[in-house]
N, C-alpha and C positions, 0 to 999 in steps of 0.2 A: 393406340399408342401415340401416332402423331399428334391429334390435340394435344393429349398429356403432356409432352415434350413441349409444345408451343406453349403451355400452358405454365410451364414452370419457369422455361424463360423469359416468361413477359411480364410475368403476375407484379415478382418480387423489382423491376426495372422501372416496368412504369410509375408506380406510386412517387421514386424518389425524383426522376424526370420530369413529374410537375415541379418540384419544390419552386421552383424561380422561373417557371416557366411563362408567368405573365407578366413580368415588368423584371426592370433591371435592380431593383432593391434585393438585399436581402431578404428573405422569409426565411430563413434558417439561424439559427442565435451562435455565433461566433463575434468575438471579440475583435477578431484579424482579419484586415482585407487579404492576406497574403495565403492563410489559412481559405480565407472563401473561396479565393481562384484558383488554391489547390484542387478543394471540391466541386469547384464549378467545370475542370477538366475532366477529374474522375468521373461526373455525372454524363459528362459528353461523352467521354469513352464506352462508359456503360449503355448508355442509350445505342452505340453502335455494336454494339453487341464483344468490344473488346475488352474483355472480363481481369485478363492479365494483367494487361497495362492501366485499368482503373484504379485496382488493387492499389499500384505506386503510386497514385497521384492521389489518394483516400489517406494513405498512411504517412504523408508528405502533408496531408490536412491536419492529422491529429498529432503533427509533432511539433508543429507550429504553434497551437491551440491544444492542447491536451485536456481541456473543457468544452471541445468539441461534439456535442450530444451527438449529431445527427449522421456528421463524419463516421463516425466510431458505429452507430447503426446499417450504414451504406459498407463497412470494411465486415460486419457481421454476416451479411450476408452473404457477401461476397465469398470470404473465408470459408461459410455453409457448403456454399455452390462447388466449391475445391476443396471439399472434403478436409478441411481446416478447422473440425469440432471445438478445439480446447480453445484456437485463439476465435472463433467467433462467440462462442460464450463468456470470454473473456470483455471482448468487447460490447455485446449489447450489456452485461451486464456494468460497462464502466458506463453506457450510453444511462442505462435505467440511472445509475446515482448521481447522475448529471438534472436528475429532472427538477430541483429546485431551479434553473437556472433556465427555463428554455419555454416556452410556451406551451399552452393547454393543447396544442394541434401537431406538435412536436412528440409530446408524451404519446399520443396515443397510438402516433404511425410507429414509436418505437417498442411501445406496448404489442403491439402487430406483430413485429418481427420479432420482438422475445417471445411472443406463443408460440410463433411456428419457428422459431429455431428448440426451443426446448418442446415437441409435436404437442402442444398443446390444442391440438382442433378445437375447443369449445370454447374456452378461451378466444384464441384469435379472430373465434364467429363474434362472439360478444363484444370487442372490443372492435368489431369492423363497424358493426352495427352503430355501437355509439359513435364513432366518428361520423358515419352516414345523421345519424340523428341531430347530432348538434352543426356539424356544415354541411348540411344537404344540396348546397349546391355550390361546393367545391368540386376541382378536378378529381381531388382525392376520392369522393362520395361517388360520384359518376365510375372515376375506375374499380370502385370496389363493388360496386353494381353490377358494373359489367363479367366481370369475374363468376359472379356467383352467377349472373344467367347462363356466361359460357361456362359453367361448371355442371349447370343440366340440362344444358344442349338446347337454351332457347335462343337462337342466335338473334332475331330478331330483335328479342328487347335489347339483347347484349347490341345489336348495331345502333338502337337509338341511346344508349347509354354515348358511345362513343359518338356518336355525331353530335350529342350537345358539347363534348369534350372539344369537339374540333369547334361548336360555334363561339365557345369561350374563348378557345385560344388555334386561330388559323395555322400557325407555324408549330403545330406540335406533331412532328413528324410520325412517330409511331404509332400515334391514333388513325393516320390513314391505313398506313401496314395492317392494323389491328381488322377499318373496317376492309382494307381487302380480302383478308381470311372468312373473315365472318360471311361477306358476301358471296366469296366462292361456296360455303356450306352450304347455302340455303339454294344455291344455283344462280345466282344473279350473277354471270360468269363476266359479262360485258363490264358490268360496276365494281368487280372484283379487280380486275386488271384496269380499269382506271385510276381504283383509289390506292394501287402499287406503282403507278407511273404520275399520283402525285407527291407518294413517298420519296420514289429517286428525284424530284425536283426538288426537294425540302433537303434530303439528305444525300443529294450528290457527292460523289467520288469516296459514297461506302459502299461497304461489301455485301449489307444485310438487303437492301433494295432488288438487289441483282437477284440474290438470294429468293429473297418471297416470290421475286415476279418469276424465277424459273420453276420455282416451286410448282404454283398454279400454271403456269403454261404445261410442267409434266403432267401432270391431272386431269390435264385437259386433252393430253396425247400429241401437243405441239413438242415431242421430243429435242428434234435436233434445235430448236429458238432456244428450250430449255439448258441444253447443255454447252448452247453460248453463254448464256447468263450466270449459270455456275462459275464457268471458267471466267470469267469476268469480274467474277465476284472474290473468286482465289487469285486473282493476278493482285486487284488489289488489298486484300487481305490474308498472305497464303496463310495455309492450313486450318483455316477454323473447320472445327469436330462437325458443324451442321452441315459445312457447304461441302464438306468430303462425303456426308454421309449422305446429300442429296445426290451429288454426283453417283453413288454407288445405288442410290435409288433411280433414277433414269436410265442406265444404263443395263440392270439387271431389268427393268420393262420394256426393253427390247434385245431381251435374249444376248447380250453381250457379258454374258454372268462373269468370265475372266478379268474383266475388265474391272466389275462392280466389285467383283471380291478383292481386288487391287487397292481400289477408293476404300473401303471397308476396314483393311488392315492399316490405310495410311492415315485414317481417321482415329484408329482404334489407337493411334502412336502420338495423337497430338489430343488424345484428352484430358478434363481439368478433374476427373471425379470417377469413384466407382462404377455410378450408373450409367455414365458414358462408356465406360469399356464394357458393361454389359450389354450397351445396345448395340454397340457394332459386332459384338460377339453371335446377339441374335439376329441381327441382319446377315452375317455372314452364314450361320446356319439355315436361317429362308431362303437365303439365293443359293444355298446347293438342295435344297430340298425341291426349289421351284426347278432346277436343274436334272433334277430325280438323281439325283446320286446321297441316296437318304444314310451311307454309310457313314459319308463324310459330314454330314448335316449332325448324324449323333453323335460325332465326337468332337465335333463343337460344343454340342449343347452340354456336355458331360464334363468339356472344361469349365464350363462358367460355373458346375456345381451349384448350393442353398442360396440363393440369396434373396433377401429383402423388396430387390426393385421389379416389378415387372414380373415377379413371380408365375401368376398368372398364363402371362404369352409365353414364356420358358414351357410349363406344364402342357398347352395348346401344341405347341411345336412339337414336344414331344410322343404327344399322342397322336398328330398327324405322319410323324416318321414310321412310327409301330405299328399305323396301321397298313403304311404301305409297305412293308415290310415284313406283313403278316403274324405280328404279336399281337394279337388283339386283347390278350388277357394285361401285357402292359401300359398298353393305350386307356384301359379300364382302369389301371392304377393310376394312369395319370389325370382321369375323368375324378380319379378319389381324392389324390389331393388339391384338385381344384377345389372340390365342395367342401374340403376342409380349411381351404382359405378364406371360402366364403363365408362361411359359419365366423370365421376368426376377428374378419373385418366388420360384419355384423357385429359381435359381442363386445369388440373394443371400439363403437362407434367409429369409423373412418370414414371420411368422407363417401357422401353419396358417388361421386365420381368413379371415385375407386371401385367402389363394388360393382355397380353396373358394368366397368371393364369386365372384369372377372364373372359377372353372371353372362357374357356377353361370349366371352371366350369359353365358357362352358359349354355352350346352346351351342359352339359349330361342333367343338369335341364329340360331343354325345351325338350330335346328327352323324359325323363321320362313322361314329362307332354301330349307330344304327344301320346306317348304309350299308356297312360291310356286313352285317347280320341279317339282312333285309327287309327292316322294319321300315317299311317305306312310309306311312302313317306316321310315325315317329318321326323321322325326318323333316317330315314337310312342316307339323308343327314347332319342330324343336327351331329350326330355320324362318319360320314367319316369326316367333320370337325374337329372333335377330334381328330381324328387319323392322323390329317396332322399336330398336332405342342402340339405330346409329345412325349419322349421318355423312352426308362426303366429307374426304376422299375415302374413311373405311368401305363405304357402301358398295364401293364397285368391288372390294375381295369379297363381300359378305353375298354380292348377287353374282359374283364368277363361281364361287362354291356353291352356292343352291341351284344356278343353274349347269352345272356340272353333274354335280347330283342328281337334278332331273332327266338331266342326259341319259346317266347311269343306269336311272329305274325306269327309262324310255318315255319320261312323260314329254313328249317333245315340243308339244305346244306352249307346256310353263317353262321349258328350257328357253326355249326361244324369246318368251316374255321377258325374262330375268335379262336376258342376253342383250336384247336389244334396247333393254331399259339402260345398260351399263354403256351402251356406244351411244346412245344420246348423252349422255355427258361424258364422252369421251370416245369419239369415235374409231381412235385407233388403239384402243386397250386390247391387247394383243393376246391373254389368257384367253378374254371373252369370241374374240374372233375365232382361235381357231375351235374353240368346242362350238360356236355357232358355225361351223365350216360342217365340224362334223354331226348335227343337228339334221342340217339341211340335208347330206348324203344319206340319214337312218329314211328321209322322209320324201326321197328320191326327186330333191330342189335341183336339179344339176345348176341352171342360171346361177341361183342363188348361190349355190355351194361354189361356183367356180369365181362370182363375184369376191363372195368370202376370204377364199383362198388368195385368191389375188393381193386384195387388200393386206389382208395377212403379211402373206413373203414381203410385200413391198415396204411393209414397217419395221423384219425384221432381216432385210436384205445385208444388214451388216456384223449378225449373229456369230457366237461361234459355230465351230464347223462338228457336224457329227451330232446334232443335240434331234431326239427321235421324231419330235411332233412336227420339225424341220423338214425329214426327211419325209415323210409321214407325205405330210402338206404337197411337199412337189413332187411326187408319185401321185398323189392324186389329181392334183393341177395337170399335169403330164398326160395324165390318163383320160382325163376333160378332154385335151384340147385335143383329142387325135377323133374324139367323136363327132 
């Protein structure tokens, strides 16, 4: 779910961030200098990730210039993003009847965004391509490259896409952003937090720098750096939807769940769209499910009801509540309408991205469910499955649950594997420690297990109070040290 999210807010910003991104001339066809600088602030605002206040300075473009193609496609999307259907197809569609007027490199990025604002997926491929085809080595060409590798998870190509971006144009801030992420995927952790700390030199005293680089510090289990740089990032930008919703992600990976669910709902109050109150809705149900209080987890999940976005991880959540909660026959209906999503995404073409989610969040369903039935065969294949098509940061839930799992069915030697796989890139992921705590005690490590332990409490010394695997932990730390 995290790519997707990065993925949605980057795809549609970066492409109009080139427009004038190499010289001071126009490249965008308006009649009015007064109309450009409209668009030329909105485009800044957008690159900083300040959606709102673009919006004014887009619509302040096209009332200047009301032949404003490209303005009118930049307010389209926008409108998209904030769930503003009628006036964004209002406006790409003023942008399409503008195309006598605008260049052959104009129509096609706005060709782009009427596919995907009316879902036209094949389309939008088709028209990506041709633009790749005819300026193959434009920015534009390069970001749409890159796109489609991070779209099947080859970060690699996707990072030399962007590095020729950056050798075009040095000062293009979010191409570093872009390769910090991409860097952390593949594990290049060192090169990931460099090329986020040459984003805040580029785009100093924004919010989204702060943002990325606390991002990848949590991932990495530098916790408390992390939750400087949020709050850093909220001081000067309060309330954006991401930096409340990382906040409630850091602080729910160290057992501060009161807290996260605090960030969660404060996030959930300053969103721009549907999908955004659906994901703090589902975030809020994870952090009381990682909390084990699965009562409160389903009637979360029961508020958010049918919906469209993320379907998928809704269904997942659901079936890992029911099963610890001992429904397992409804766990299995909700293992059914997964594969009925999948069948659905499959027949109506959607992107490859999407389905693989959903074949993705199937394969741990069906292993939990096997778990609890004791098909442990089944398990371990259903779970190496998983582990063939993701990448970090999902990787470290997908190796906390298989090695979990292993735990469960005693294979202690593959728990431990998974386990220790997930503290080298992140040595204080705190699910993973305490079931490698309790690993080490099945396999009578004392060192080890009191090392474990140790480490443990001391990452989640600021928890709340009363939570079992807590209390769990320092009875046995306890009972260590008296030997």
């Amino acid at each position: 779910m995290a790519k997707k999210i990065i993925l949605v807010i980057f795809v549609g910003l970066l492409i109009f961030s080139v427009i004038y991104a190499l010289s001071g001339e126009k490249t965008v066809t308006t009649s009015s200098d007064l109309a450009y600088q409209a668009y030329q602030r909105g485009d800044a605002l957008r690159k900083k990730l300040y959606y709102q206040d673009a919006i004014v300075e887009y619509e302040k473009a096209v009332q200047i210039d009301t032949n404003f193609a490209m303005a009118y496609a930049g307010l389209a999307d926008l409108y998209t993003m904030h769930d503003r259907k009628d006036d964004a197809k209002r406006c790409i569609e003023r942008a399409v009847s503008l195309f006598p007027l605008i260049t052959e490199k104009e129509r096609l990025i706005i060709s782009i965004y009427h596919s995907g604002i009316n879902e036209d997926t094949q389309s939008r491929y088709k028209k990506r391509q041709e633009l790749i085809q005819k300026y193959p080595n434009s920015l534009e060409a390069h970001l749409y490259r890159a796109t489609h590798f991070m779209e099947g998870l080859d970060y690699t190509s996707a990072i030399n896409e962007f590095e020729k971006v950056i050798d075009k144009d040095p000062g293009y801030a979010l191409g570093y952003n872009m390769l910090g992420y991409l860097n952390y995927y593949i594990g290049n952790f060192d090169d990931a937090l460099l090329y986020i700390k040459k984003y805040s030199r580029l785009a100093e005293k924004e919010a989204n720098p702060h943002d990325s680089y606390g991002e990848i510090l949590m991932h990495l289990g530098r916790y408390d750096e992390a939750i400087r740089e949020f709050e850093t990032a909220n001081k000067i930008k309060p309330d954006l939807f991401f930096v409340l919703n990382h906040l409630g992600d850091v602080h729910r990976n160290i057992y501060r769940f009161r807290d996260a669910i605090g960030y969660y709902e404060r996030a959930k109050d300053k969103t721009i769209n549907k999908h955004q109150v659906i994901i703090a809705d589902m975030q809020i149900a994870f952090t009381y499910f990682f909390a084990k209080k699965m009562t409160k987890s389903l009637e979360i999940l029961q508020s958010i009801g049918e919906s469209e976005f993320d379907a998928e991880f809704v269904h997942l959540l659901y079936g890992l509540v029911y099963i610890r909660i001992g429904k397992i026959d409804l766990a299995e209906a909700s293992l059914k309408e997964l594969d009925e999503n999948i069948a659905k995404s499959l027949e109506t073409a959607e992107d490859s991205n999407r389905v693989t989610g959903e074949q993705l969040n199937r394969a741990i369903l069906a292993a939990e469910i096997a778990l609890d039935k004791g098909q442990y065969d089944k398990v371990e294949k259903l779970y190496e499955s998983a582990l063939d098509n993701v990448r970090l940061p999902a990787l470290l839930l997908i190796n906390y649950l298989y090695g979990d799992a292993c735990y469960r069915m005693r294979k202690f030697d593959k728990a431990e594997k998974l386990l220790l796989s997930n503290l080298e890139n992140n040595p204080y992921h705190t699910w993973s420690l305490f079931v490698l705590s309790q690993v080490y005690k099945e396999q009578g490590r004392i060192d080890d297990q009191k090392r474990t332990l140790l480490t443990y409490l001391s990452v989640v010394s600021g928890a709340d109070e009363g939570l079992e695997d807590i209390i769990t932990a320092r009875k046995q730390l306890d009972s260590l040290m008296e030997l």
